[in-house]
Structure formats: C-alpha cells, structure tokens
C-alpha positions as CSV (number, residue, x, y, z in Angstrom):
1,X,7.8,21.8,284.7
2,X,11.3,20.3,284.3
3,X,10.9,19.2,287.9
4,X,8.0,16.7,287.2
5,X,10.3,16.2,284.1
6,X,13.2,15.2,286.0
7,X,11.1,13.2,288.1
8,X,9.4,11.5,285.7
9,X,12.6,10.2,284.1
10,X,13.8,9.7,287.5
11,X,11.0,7.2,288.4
12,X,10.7,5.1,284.7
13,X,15.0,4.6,285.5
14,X,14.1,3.2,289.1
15,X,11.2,1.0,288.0
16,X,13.7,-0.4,284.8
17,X,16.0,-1.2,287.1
18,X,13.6,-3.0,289.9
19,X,12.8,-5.1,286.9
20,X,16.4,-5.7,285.6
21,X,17.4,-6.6,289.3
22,X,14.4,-8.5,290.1
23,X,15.0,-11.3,287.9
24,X,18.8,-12.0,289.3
25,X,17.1,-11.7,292.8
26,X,14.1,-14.6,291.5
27,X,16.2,-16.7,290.5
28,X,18.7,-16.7,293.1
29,X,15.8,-16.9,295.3
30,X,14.6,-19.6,294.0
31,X,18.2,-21.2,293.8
32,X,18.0,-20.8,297.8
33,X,14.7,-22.2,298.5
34,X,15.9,-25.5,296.4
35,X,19.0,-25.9,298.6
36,X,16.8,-25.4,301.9
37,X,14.6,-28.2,300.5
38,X,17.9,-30.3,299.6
39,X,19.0,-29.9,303.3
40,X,15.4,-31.3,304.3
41,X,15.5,-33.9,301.7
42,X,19.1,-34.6,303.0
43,X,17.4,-35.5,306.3
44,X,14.6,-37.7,305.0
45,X,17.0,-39.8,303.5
46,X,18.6,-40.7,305.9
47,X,16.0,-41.3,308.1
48,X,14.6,-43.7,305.1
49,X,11.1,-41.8,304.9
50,X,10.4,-42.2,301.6
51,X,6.8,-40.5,301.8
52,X,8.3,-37.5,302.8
53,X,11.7,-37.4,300.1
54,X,8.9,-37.7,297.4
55,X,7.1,-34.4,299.0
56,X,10.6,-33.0,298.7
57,X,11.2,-34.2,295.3
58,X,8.1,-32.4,294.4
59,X,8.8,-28.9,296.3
60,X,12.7,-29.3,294.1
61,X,10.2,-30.0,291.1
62,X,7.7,-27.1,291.5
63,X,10.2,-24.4,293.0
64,X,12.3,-25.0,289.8
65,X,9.9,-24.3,287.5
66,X,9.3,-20.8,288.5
67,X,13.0,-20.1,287.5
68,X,14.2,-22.5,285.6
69,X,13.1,-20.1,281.9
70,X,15.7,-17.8,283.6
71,X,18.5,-19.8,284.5
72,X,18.2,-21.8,280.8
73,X,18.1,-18.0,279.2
74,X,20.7,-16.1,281.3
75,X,23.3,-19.5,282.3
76,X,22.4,-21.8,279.6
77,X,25.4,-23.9,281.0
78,X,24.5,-24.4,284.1
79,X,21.1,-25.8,283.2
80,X,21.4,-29.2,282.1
81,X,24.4,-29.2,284.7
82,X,20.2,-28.8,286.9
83,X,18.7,-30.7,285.1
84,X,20.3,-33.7,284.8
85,X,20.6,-34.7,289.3
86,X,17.3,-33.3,289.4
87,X,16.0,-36.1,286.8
88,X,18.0,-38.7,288.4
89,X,16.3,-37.3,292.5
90,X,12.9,-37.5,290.6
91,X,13.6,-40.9,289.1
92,X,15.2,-42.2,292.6
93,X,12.5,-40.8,294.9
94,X,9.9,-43.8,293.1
95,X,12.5,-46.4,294.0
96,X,11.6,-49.1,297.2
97,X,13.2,-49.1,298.9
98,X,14.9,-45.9,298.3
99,X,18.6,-45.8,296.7
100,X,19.9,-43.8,299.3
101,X,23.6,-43.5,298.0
102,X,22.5,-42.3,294.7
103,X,20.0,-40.1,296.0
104,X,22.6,-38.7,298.5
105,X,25.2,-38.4,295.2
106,X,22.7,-36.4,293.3
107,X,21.7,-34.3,296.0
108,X,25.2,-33.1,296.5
109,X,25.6,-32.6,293.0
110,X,22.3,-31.0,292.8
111,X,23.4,-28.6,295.8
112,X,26.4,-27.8,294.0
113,X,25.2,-26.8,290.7
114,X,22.9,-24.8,292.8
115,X,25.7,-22.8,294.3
116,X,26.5,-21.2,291.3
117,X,23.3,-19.9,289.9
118,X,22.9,-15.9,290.3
C-alpha cells in the first residue's frame, strides 16, 4: 500500500512539473520558430519578393499568438519590446514597393528581442 502511495505522489510531482516546464519550453519554442521565419523573411527582402515577406509576416503573426499570453504574463517587459517591430514588419510588409531598410531595421530588432525570451 505505501508503494502505490509513493508512486502515486511520485507521478502527480512528474506530471506538475511537465506542466511547469512545458510552458518555458512553448514559448521558447515559439521564440525559435519566429527567428527561423525572420531568417527567411530576411531572405525575401532582399530578393524584393514582396508576396512571399507578407506570407512571412503572417507565419511571425500567427506563431506569436500561440505564445504571446505567456511572454506578456511571465516577461511583461520584453513584450511591447515584441510588439512594437512586429507592428512596424506588419505595417511595412503592405508597403509597394517594399521599405526594405526599415523592414531590415525591424527585423533585426525583432530578432533581438527575440533572443531573450525563455
């Protein structure tokens, strides 16, 4: 009996930590695939193809919202410091022709921020 016990406790204190864990591992995740996509958009801007830097904008857009709750929550400073090249990428991708020195600026900036997110 104290072995199932023991057990029992043994498996709720592995299953509270998979959870605790799981959310720093989400969002750093997350942090990842938006720097990959960065890297690609990199490329796409310099090559001047604006159809494909809006699909990227997009992929930054949509991959951020699955973590973004998180980061705001747990590093409510480096959120806007997201927010704010992320608004200006969005904004930039609907330019024509594309501001590519801007875009390039926030995309660094973006990257950076990026960086620091756990």
């Amino acid at each position: 009996m104290k072995a199932i016990k023991g057990l029992t406790v043994l498996l709720c204190l592995v299953i509270v930590l998979t959870a605790c864990s799981s959310k720093s591992s989400s969002t750093s995740d997350g942090a990842k695939k938006m720097q990959d996509t960065l890297t690609d958009m990199q490329k796409n801007v310099d090559a001047n193809d604006s159809a494909k830097v809006i699909k990227n904008a997009e992929d930054l857009e949509t991959n951020w919202q699955k973590f973004e709750d998180d980061v705001k929550k747990d590093q409510a400073d480096l959120y806007g410091k997201v927010e704010d090249p992320l608004g200006a990428i969005q904004t930039g991708v609907k330019q024509d022709p594309l501001d590519q020195a801007t875009l390039k600026e926030q995309i660094t900036k973006l990257n950076d921020v990026l960086k620091e997110i756990k």
